[in-house]
C-alpha positions as CSV (number, residue, x, y, z in Angstrom):
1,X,0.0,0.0,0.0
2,X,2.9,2.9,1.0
3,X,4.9,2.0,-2.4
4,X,1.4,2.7,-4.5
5,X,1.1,5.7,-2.4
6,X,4.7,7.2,-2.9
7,X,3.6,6.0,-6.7
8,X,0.7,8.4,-6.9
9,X,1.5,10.9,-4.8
10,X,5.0,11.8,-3.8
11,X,7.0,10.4,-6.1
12,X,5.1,12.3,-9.2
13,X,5.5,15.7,-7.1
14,X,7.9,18.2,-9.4
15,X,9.6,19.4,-6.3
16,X,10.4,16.1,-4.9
17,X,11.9,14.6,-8.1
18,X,13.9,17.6,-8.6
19,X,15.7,17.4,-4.6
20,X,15.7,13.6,-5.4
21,X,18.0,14.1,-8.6
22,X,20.0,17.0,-7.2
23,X,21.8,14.6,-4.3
24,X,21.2,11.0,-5.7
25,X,20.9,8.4,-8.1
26,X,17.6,6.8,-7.2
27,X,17.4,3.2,-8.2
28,X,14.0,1.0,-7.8
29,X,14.1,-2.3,-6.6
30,X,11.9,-5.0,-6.5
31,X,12.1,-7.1,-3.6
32,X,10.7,-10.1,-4.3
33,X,13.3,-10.1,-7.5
34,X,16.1,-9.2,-6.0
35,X,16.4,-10.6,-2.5
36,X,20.3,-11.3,-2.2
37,X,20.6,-6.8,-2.3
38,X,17.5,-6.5,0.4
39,X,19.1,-9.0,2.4
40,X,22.6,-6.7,2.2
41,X,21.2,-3.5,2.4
42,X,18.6,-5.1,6.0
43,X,15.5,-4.3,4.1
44,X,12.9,-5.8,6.2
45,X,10.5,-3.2,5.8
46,X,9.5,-1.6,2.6
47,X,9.8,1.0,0.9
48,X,12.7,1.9,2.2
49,X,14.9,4.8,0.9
50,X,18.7,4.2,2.0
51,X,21.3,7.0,0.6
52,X,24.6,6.2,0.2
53,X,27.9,7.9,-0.3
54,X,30.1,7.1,-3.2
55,X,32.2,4.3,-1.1
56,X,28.5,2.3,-0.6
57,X,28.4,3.2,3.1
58,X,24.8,4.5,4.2
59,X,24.2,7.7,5.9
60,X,20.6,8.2,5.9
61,X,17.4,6.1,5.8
62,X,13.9,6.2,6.2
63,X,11.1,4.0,5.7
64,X,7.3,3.8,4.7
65,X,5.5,6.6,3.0
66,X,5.5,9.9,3.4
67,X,3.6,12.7,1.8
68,X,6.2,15.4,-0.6
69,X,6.5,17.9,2.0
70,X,8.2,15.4,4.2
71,X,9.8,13.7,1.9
72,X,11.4,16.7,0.7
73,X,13.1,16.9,4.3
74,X,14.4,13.7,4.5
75,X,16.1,14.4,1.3
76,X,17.5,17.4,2.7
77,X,18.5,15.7,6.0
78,X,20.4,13.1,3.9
79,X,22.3,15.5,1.9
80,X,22.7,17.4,5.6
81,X,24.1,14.1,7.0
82,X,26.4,13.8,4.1
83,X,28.2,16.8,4.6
């Protein structure tokens, strides 16, 4: 239910995208297809949004659904945290 949510309305919000694609390289996966990369990055709930640095480690995370506004300042809390 949250991934259709982000689907319809967070992730199609211009503002979100754009913050998105200014400090990462989102990538989508499916977790019932790839299971060996949840099982690495501890995925037990989903969606989960993990950002990483350039070396793979993780810095910020967040999980479950969340209207633009406040996904917007996760986003910014992640790029904060990366600092």
């Amino acid at each position: 239910m949250a991934c259709r949510q982000l689907d319809a309305v967070t992730h199609p919000d211009e503002s979100v995208a754009r913050e998105v694609h200014e400090v990462a390289v989102p990538v989508k996966v499916n977790v019932m297809e790839d299971r060996e990369l949840c099982k690495k990055m501890q995925a037990v709930w989903t969606p989960i949004f993990a950002f990483l640095d350039g070396e793979g480690a993780e810095h910020h995370r967040f999980i479950g659904f969340l209207p633009p506004n406040e996904f917007s300042a996760q986003v910014r809390l992640a790029r904060a945290k990366e600092a």
